[in-house]
Backbone bond lengths (Angstrom), bond angles and torsions (degrees), N, CA, C in turn:
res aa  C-N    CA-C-N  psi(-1)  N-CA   C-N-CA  omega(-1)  CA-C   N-CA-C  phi
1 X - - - 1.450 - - 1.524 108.14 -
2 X 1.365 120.74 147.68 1.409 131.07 -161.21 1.936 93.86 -131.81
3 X 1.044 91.51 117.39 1.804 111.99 -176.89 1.611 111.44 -80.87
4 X 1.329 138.90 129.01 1.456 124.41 174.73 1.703 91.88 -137.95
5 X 1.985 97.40 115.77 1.397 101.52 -175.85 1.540 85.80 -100.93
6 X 1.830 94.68 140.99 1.120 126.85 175.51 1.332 118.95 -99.55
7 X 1.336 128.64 98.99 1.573 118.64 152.22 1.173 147.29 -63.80
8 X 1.319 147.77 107.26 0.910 128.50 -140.36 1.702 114.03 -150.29
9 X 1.625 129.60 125.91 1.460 110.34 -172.92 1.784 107.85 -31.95
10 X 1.605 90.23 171.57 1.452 97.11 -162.94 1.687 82.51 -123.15
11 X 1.452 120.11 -29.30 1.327 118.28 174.02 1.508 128.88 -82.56
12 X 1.399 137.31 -169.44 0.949 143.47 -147.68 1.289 116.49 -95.70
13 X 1.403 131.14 91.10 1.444 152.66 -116.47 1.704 96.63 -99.46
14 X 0.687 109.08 112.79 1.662 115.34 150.15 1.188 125.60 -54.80
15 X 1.785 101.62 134.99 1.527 121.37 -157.62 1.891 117.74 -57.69
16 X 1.735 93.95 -17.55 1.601 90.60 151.19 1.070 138.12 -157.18
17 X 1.708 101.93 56.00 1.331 139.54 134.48 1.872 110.69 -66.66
18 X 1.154 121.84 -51.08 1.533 138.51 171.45 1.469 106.05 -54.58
19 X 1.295 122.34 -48.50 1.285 132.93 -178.41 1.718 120.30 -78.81
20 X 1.341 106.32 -38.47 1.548 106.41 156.05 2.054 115.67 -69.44
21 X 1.500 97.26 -26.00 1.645 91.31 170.15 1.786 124.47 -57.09
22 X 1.324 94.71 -46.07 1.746 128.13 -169.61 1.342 93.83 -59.92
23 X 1.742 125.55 -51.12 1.143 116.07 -152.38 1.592 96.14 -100.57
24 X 1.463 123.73 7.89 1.286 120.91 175.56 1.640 106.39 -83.44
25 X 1.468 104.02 -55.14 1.609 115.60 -170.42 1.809 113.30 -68.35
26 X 1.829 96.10 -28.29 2.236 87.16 161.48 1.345 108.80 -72.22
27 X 1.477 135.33 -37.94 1.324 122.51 177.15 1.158 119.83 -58.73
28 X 0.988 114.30 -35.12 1.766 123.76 -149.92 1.901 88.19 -93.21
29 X 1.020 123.86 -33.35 1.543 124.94 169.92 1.465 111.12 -73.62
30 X 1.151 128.35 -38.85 1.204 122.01 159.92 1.088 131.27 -59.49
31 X 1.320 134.47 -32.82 1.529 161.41 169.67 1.607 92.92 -62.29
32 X 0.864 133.86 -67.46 1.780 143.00 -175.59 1.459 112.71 -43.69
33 X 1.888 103.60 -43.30 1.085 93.22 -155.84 1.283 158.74 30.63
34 X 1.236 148.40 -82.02 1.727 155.88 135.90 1.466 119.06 -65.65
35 X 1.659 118.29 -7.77 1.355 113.04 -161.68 1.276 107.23 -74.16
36 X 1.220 108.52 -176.42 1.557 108.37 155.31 1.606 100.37 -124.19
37 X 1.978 88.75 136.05 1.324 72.06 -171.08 1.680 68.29 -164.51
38 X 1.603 121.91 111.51 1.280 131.93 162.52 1.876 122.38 -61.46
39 X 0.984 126.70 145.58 1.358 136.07 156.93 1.394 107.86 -89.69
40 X 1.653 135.12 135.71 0.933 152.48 -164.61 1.337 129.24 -143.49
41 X 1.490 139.31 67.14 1.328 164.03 -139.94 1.863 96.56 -110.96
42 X 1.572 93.40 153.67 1.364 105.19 158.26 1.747 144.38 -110.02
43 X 1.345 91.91 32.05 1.700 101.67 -162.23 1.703 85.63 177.90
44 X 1.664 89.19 166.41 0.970 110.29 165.76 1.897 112.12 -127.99
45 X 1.065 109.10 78.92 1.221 125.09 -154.09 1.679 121.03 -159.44
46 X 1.573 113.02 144.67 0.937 94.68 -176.50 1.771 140.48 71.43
47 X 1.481 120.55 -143.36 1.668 111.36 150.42 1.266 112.42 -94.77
48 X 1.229 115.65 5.08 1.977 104.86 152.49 1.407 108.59 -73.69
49 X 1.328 118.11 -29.66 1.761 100.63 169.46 1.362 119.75 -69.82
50 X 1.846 112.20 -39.70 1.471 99.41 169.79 1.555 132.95 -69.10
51 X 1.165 112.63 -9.87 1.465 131.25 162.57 1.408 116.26 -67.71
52 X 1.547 122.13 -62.17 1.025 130.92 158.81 1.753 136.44 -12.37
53 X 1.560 95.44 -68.34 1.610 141.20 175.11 1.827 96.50 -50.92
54 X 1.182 98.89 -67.06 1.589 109.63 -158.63 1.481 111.72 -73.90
55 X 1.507 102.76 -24.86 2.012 117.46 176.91 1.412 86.31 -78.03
56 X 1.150 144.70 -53.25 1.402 110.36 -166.91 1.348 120.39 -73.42
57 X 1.599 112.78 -48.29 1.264 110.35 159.95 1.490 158.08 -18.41
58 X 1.583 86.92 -40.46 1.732 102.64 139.85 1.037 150.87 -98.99
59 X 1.391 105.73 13.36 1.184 146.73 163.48 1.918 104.25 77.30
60 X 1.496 104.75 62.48 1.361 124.46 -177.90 1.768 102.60 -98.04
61 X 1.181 118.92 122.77 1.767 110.36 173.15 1.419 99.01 -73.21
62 X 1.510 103.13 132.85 1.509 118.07 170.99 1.464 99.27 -130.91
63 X 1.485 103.09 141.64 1.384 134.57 174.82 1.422 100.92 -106.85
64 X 1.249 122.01 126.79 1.444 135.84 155.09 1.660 125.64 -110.68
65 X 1.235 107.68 124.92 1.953 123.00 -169.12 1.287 81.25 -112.14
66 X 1.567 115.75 102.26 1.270 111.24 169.05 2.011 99.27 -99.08
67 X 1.338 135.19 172.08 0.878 119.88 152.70 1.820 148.84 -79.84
68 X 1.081 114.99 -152.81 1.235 74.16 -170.55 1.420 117.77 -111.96
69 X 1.779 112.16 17.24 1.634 127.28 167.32 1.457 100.99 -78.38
70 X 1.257 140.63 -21.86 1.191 149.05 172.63 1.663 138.73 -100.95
71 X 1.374 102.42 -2.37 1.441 141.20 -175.22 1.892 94.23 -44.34
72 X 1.177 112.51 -53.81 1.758 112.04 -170.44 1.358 125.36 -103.02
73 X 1.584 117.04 22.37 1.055 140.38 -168.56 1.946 89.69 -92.39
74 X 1.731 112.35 144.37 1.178 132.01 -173.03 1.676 103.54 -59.00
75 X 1.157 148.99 114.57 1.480 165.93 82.59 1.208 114.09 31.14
76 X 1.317 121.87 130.25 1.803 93.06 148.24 1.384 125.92 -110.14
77 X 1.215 119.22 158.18 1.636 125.37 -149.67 1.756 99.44 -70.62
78 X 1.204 126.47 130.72 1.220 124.66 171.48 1.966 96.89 122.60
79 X 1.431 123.98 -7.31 1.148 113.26 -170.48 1.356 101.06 -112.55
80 X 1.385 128.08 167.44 1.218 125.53 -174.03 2.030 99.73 -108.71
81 X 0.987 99.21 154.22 1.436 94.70 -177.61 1.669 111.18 -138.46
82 X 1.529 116.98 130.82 1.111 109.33 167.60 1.202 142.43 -137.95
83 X 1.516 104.63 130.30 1.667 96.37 -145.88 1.514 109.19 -92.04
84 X 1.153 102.63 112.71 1.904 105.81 -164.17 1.525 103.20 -88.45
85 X 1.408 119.36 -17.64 1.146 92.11 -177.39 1.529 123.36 111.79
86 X 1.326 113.93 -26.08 1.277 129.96 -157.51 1.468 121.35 -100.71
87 X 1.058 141.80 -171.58 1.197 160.56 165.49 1.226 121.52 -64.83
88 X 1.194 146.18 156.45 1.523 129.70 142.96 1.448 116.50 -34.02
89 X 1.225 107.65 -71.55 1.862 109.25 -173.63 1.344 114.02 -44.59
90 X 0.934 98.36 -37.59 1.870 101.55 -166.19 1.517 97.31 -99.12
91 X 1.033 137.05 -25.44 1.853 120.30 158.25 1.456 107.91 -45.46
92 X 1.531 99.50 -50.97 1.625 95.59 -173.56 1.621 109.03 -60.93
93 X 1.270 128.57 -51.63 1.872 116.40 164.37 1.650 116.60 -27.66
94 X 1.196 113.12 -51.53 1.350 111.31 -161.74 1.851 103.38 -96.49
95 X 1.195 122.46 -8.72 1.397 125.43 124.50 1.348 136.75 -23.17
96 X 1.475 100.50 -79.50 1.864 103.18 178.57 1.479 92.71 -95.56
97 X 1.219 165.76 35.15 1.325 154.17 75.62 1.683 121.89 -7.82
98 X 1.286 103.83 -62.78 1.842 119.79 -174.22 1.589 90.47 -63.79
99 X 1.217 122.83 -40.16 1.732 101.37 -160.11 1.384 130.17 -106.97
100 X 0.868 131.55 -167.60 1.708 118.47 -165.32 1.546 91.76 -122.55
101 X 1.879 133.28 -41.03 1.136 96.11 149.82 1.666 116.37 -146.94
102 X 1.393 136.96 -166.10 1.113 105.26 -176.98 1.445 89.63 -147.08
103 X 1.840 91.91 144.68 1.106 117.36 161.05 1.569 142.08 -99.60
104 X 1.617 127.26 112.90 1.332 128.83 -153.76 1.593 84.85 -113.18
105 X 1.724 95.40 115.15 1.190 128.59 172.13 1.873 122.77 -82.13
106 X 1.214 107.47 13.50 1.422 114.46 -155.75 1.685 126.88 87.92
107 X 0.884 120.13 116.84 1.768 142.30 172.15 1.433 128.46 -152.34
108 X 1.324 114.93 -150.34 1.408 137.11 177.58 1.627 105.36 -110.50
109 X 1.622 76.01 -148.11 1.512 99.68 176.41 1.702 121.56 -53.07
110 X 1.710 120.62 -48.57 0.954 105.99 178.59 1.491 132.27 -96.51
111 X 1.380 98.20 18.68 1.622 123.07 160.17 1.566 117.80 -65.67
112 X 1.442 91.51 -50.26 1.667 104.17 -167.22 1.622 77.83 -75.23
113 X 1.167 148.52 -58.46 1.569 137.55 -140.73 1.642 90.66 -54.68
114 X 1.252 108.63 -59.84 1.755 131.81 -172.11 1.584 79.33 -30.72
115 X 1.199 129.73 -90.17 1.581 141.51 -138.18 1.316 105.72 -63.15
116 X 1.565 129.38 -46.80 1.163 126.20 176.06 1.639 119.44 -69.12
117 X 1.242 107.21 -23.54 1.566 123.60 177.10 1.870 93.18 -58.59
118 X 1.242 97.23 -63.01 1.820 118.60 -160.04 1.366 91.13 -56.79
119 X 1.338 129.86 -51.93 1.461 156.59 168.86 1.753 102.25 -17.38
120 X 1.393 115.52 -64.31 1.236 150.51 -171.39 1.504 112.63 -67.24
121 X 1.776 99.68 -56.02 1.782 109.34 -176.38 1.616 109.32 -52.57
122 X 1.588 106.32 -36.52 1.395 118.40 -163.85 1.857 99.92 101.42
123 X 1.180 99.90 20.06 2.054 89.12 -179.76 1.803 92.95 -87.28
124 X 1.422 106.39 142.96 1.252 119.08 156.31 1.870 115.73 -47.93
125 X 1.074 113.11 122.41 1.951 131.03 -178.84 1.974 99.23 -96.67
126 X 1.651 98.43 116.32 1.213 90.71 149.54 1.261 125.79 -128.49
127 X 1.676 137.03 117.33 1.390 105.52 -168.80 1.905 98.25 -111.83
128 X 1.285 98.63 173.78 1.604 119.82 172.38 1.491 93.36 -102.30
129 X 1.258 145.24 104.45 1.316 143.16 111.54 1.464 140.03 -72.48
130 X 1.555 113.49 174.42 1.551 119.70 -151.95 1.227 115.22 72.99
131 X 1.372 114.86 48.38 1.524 127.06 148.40 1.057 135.29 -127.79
132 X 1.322 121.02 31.84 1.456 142.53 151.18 1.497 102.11 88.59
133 X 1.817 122.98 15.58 1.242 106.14 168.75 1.650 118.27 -121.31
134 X 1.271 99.82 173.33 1.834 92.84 -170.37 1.701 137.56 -36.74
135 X 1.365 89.14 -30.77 1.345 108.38 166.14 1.199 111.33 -62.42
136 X 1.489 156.83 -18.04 1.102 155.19 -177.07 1.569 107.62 -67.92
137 X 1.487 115.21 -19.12 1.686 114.95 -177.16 1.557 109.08 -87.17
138 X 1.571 106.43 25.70 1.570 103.46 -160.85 1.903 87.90 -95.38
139 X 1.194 113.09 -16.60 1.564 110.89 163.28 1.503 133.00 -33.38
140 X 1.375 90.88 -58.95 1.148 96.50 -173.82 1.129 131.08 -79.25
141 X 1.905 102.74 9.36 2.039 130.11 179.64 1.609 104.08 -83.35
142 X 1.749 87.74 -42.21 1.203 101.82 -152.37 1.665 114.06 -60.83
143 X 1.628 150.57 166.71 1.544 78.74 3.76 1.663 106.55 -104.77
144 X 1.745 115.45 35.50 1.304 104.13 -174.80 1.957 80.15 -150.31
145 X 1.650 105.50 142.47 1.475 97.83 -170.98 2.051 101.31 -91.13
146 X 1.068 111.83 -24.73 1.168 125.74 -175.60 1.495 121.22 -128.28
147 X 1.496 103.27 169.99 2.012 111.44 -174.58 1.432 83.46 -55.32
148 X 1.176 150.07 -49.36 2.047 140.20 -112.99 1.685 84.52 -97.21
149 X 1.145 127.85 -48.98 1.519 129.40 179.62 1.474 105.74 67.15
150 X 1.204 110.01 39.84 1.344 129.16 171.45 1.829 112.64 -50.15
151 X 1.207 122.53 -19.35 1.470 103.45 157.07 2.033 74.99 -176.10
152 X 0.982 87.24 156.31 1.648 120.91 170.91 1.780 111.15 -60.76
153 X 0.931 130.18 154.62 1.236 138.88 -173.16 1.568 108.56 -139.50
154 X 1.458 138.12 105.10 1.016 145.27 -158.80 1.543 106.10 -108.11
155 X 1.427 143.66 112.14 1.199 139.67 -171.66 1.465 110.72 -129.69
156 X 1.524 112.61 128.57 1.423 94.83 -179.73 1.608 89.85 -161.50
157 X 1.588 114.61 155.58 1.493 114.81 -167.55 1.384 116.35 -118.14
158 X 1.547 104.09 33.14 1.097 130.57 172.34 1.635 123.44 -125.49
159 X 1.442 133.07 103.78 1.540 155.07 164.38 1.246 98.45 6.38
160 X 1.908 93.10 -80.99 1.515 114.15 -165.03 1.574 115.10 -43.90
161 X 1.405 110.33 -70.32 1.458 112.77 160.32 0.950 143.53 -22.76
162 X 1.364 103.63 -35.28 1.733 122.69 -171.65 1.229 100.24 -90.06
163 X 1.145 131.83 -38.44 1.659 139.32 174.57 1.704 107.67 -72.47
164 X 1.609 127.16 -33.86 1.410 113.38 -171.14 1.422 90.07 -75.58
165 X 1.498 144.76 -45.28 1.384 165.56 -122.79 2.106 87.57 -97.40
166 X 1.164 114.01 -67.86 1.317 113.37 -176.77 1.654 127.06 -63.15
167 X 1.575 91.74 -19.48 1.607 110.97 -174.70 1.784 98.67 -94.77
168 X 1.736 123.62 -34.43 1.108 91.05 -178.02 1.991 116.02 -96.68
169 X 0.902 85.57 18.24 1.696 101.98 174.55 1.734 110.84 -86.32
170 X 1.250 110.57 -44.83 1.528 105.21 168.99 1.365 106.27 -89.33
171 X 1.393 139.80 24.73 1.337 142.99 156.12 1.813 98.25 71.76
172 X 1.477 120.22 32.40 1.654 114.30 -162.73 2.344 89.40 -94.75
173 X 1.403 111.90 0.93 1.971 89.43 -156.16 1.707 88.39 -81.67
């Protein structure tokens, strides 16, 4: 099984911010086809819920690391949940830890943590920018934030792309 941690705002998503989500998770299920290949979020919140919602729907296994102020909050049935115990910050470690690579869909602060963490592990970074949130300044990192070039950083403000780019990295086209 092949893990793809998703970052994703934690706040209140714009109608096409939601709509670039929707059309990420039908591609990216189509792209998979037969594989196995989990979705891996940190909350259920926000466009991690619309991510969430729509991975099961197509019947994608999703793992959720919620933290642990949010640990007993309602689920939805079909997702796996695991309660680590932890913090916000440190869910997000054991986040880009669990996955092989991750994709930052637009956020804040604990978007960018996700990427620089992933940055660090050596996991391949892909984000979707040009959607008006902080994460959009990850351009100008990209596509390596430091001399060590510890993994590549792939940025592009286009869905489609972002889905052929993530699909031919886990070898799924």
């Amino acid at each position: 099984m092949k893990y793809v941690g998703i970052a994703a705002y934690s706040g209140e998503p714009s109608p096409k911010l939601m709509e670039d989500a929707k059309h990420f998770i039908h591609m990216f299920a189509r792209c998979c086809g037969n594989e196995r290949v989990a979705l891996v979020v940190g909350g259920y919140w926000g466009l991690m819920k619309v991510l969430v919602d729509e991975g099961l729907r197509l019947g994608l296994p999703v793992v959720i690391i919620p933290p642990i102020e949010l640990e007993n909050i309602k689920y939805p049935e079909g997702a796996v949940v695991i309660k680590s115990g932890t913090s916000y910050r440190m869910r997000s470690i054991i986040l880009v830890r669990t996955c092989d690579v991750l994709v930052a869909l637009g956020g804040a602060g604990g978007t960018f943590q996700e990427i620089v963490s992933a940055y660090d592990e050596g996991r391949p970074i892909f984000v979707l920018g040009g959607r008006g949130l902080p994460t959009d300044k990850v351009k100008q990192l990209a596509p390596y934030i430091d001399d060590r070039r510890t993994s590549k950083i792939f940025y592009t403000e286009a869905v489609d792309e972002l889905v052929k780019e993530v699909c031919r990295e886990l070898c799924l086209h």
